[in-house]
C-alpha positions in Angstrom: 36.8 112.5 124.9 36.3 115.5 127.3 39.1 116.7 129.4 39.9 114.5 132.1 41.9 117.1 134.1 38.9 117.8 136.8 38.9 114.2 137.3 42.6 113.5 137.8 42.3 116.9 140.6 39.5 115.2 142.1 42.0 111.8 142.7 44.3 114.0 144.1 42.0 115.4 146.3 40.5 112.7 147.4 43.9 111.1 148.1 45.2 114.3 149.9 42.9 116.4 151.2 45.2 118.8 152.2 45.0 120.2 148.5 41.0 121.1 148.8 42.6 124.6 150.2 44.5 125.0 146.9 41.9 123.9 144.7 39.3 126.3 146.4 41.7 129.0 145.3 42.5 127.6 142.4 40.1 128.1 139.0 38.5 125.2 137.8 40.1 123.1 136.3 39.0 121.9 132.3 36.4 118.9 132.1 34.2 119.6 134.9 31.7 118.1 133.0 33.2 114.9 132.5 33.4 114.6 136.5 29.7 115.2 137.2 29.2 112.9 134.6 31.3 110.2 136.4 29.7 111.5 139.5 26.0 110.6 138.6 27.6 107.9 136.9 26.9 108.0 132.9 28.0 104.5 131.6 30.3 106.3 128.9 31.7 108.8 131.6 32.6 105.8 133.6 34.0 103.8 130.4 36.5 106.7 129.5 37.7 107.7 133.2 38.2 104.0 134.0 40.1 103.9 131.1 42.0 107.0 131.6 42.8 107.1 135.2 43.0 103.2 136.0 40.6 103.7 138.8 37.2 101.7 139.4 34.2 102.9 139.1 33.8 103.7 142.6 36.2 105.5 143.7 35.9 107.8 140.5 32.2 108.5 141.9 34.1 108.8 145.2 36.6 111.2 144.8 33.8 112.7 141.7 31.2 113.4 144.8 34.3 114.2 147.1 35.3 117.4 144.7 31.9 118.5 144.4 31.2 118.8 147.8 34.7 120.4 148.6 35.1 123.0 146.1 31.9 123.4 143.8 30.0 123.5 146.8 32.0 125.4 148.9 30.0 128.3 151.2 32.2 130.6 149.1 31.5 130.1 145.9 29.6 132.3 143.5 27.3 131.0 141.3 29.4 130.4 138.5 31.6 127.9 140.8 28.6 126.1 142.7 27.8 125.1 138.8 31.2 124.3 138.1 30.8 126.9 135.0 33.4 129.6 133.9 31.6 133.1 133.2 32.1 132.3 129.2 30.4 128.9 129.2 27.1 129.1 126.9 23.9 128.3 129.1 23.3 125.2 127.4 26.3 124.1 129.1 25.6 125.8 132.3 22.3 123.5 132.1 23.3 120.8 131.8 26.0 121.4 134.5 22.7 121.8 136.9 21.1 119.3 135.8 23.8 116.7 136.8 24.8 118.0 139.6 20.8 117.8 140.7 20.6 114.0 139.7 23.8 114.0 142.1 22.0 115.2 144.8 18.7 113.6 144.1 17.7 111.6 147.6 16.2 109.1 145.6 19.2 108.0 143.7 20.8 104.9 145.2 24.4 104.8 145.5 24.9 108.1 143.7 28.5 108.5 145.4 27.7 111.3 147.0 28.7 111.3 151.1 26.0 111.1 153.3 27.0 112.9 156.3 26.1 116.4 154.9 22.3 117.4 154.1 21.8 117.2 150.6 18.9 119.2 150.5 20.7 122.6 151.7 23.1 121.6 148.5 20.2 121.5 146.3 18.8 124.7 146.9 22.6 126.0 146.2 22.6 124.9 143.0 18.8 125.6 142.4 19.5 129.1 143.8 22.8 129.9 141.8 21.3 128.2 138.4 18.1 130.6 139.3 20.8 133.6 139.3 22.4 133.0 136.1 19.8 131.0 133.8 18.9 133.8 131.7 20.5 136.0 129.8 19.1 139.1 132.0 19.7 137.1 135.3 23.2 136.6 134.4 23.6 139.9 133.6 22.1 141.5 136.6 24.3 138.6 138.4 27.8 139.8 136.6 27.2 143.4 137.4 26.1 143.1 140.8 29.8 141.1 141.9 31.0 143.9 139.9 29.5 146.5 142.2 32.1 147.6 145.1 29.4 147.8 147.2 28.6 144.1 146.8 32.1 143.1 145.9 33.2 143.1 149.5 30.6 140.4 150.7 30.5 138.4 147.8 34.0 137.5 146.8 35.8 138.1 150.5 38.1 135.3 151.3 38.1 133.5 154.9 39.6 136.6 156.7 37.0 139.1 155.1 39.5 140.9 152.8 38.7 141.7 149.2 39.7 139.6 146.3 41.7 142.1 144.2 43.8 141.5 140.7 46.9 140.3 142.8 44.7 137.7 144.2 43.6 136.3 141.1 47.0 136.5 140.0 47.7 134.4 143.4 45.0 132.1 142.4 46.3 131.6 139.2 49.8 130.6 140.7 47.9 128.5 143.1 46.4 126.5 140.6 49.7 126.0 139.0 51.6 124.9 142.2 48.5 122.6 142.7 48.8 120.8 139.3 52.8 120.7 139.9 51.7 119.1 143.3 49.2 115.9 141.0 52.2 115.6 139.2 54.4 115.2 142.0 52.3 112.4 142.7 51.7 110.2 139.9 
């Protein structure tokens, strides 16, 4: 069974959304793909976090489409994020990351869990557009060493007050993500 530590975050999110800040900051936590599989639904997804967490199956898809929204989809995120993917993930993974969170945000898709008070559509051409960025190995190359260019760095990875992410900040993120795990278990 995969991780089911994105899961139990997006519980906690969805319980207290005061914590969306400090999962923003936070990395990602391991087993994103098990939540955009409970997202979209997968019968096996559902099985396993039902079983884990104790919750039905739709507020898993709730607080699953909840954490999405929040923090892959966040106006901030790079691409990596938006496709809940770290920059070591192979592409296969990265794909199928897309792919799920596309079938999320498919219009067609009754009762997909997804809110509908925001317009799916803009989402979609997020995802379309980050996937686009990183799908090959050229693209993602091109991708990593243009957020690696100062000159790029500023715009692309500013937080909400404009100023550059440096080291100390992912060290501060790092820390965040630690007091926001301390904070789930807190609450359990």
């Amino acid at each position: 069974m995969q991780s089911p530590e994105a899961l139990v975050a997006a519980l906690a999110v969805l319980q207290d959304p005061r914590l969306v800040r400090a999962a923003r900051r936070a990395p990602l936590p391991k087993g994103v793909a098990f939540l955009l599989e409970a997202a979209v639904g997968e019968a096996d997804a559902i099985a396993a976090a039902t079983a884990v967490t104790g919750r039905s199956e739709p507020v898993l898809r709730k607080a699953a489409g909840f954490f999405i929204e929040q923090v892959l989809l966040y106006r901030q995120s790079d691409s990596f994020r938006i496709l809940g993917a770290d920059r070591t993930m192979p592409e296969g993974q990265i794909r199928r990351h897309m792919a799920l969170l596309m079938r999320w945000l498919h219009p067609d898709l009754a009762g997909n869990g997804a809110s509908h008070q925001f317009d799916k559509t803009a989402y979609a051409a997020r995802v379309a557009n980050a996937w686009e960025s990183i799908k090959t190995g050229e693209r993602r190359a091109a991708y990593e060493a243009s957020h690696r260019n100062p000159s790029n760095q500023a715009r692309t990875v500013s937080n909400d007050s404009g100023r550059r992410k440096s080291g100390a900040n992912r060290a501060r993120r790092r820390v965040a993500w630690k007091q926001f795990l301390s904070l789930l278990a807190g609450r359990r």
